[in-house]
Short mmCIF file of the C-alpha atoms (twelve columns), coordinates in Angstrom:
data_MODEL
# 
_entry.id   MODEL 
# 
loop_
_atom_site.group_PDB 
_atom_site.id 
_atom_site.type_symbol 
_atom_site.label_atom_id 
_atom_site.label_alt_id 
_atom_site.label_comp_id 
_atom_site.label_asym_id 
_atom_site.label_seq_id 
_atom_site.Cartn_x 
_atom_site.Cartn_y 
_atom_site.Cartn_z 
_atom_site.pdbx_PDB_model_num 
ATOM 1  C CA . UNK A 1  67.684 -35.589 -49.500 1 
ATOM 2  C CA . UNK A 2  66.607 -32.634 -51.481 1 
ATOM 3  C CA . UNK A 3  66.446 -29.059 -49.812 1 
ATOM 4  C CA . UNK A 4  62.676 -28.316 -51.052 1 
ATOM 5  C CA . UNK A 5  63.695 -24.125 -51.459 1 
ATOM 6  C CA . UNK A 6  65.812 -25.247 -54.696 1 
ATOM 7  C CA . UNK A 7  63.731 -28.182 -55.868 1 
ATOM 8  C CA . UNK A 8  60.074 -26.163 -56.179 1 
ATOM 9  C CA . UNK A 9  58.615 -28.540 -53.451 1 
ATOM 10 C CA . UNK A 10 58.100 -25.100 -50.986 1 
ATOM 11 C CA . UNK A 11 55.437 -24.137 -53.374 1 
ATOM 12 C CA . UNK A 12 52.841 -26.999 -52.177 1 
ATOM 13 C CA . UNK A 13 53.909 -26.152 -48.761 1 
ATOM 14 C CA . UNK A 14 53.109 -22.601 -49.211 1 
ATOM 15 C CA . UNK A 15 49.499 -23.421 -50.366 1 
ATOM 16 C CA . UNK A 16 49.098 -26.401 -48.027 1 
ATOM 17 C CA . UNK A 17 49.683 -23.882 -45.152 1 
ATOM 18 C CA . UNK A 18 47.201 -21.802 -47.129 1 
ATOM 19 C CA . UNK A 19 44.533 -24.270 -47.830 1 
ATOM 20 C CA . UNK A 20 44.536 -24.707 -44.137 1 
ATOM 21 C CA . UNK A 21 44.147 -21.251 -43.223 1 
ATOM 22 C CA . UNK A 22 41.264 -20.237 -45.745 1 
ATOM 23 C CA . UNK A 23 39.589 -23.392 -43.965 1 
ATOM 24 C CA . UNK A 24 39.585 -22.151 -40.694 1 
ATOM 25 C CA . UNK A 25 38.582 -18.900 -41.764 1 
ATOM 26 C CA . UNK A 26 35.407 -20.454 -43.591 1 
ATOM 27 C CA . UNK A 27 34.454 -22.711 -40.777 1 
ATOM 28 C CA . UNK A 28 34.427 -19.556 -38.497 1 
ATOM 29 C CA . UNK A 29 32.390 -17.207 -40.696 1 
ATOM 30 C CA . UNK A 30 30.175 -20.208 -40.844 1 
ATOM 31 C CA . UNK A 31 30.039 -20.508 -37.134 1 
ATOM 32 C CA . UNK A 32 28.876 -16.743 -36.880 1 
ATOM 33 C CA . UNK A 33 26.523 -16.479 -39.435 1 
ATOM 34 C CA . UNK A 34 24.256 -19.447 -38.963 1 
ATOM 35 C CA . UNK A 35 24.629 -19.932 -35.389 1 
ATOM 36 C CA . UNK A 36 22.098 -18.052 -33.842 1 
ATOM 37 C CA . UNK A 37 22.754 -16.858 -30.384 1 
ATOM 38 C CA . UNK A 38 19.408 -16.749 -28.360 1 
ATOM 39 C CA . UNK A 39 18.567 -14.456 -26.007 1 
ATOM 40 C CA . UNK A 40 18.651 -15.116 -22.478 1 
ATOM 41 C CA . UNK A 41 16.348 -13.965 -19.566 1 
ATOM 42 C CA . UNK A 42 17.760 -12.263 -16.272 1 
ATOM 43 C CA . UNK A 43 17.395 -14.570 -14.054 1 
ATOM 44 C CA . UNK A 44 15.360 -13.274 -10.610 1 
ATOM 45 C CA . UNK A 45 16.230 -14.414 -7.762  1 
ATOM 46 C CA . UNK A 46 13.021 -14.214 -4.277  1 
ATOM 47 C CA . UNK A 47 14.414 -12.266 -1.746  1 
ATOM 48 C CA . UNK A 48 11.386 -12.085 0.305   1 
ATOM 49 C CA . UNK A 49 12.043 -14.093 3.125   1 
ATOM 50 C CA . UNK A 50 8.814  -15.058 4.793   1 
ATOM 51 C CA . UNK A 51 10.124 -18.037 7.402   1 
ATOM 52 C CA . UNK A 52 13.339 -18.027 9.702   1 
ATOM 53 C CA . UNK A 53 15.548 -20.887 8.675   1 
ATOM 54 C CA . UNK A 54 15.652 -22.975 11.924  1 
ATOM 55 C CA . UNK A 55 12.060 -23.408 10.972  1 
ATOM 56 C CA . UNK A 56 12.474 -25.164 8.282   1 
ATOM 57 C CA . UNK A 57 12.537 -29.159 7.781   1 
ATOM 58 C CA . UNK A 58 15.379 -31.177 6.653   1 
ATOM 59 C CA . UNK A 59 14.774 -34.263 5.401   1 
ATOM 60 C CA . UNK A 60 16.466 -36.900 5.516   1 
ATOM 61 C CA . UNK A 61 17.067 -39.389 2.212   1 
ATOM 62 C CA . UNK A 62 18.066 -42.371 3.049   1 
ATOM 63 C CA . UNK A 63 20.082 -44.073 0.162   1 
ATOM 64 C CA . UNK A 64 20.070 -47.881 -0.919  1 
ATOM 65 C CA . UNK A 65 23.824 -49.404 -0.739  1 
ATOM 66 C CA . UNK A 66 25.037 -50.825 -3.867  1 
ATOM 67 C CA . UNK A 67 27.343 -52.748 -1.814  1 
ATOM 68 C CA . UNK A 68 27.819 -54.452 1.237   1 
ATOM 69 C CA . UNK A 69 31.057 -53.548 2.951   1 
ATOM 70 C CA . UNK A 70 32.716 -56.752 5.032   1 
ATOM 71 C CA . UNK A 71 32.174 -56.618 8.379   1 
ATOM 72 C CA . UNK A 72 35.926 -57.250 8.672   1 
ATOM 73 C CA . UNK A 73 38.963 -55.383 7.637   1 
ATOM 74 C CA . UNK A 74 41.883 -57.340 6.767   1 
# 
């Protein structure tokens, strides 16, 4: 096997490493500049509380089973 320092071969390493790195550096100035970042509302939240909570209904959803459990266990 040949040590790649004395046979030249570190060269393509050198600017494979580099290729790599100047691509991730393009593909995040692209990110930044045409990404545009909108702007988001505050959201508000109603603190007026008009009605105590034990007045207020609960209801009750009653759920179709998808499947039948056996009656019994084994």
């Amino acid at each position: 096997m040949q040590n790649p320092f004395e046979s030249g071969h570190i060269k393509n390493y050198i600017y494979l490493y580099a290729s790599v790195v100047v691509i991730m550096i393009l593909f995040f100035i692209a990110s930044t500049l045409f990404i545009d970042v909108k702007q988001v509302d505050k959201k508000v939240f109603n603190t007026d509380i008009s009605k105590p909570q034990h007045e207020t209904k609960i209801v009750e959803v009653k759920k179709e089973k998808k499947f039948k459990l056996l009656e019994k266990s084994y």
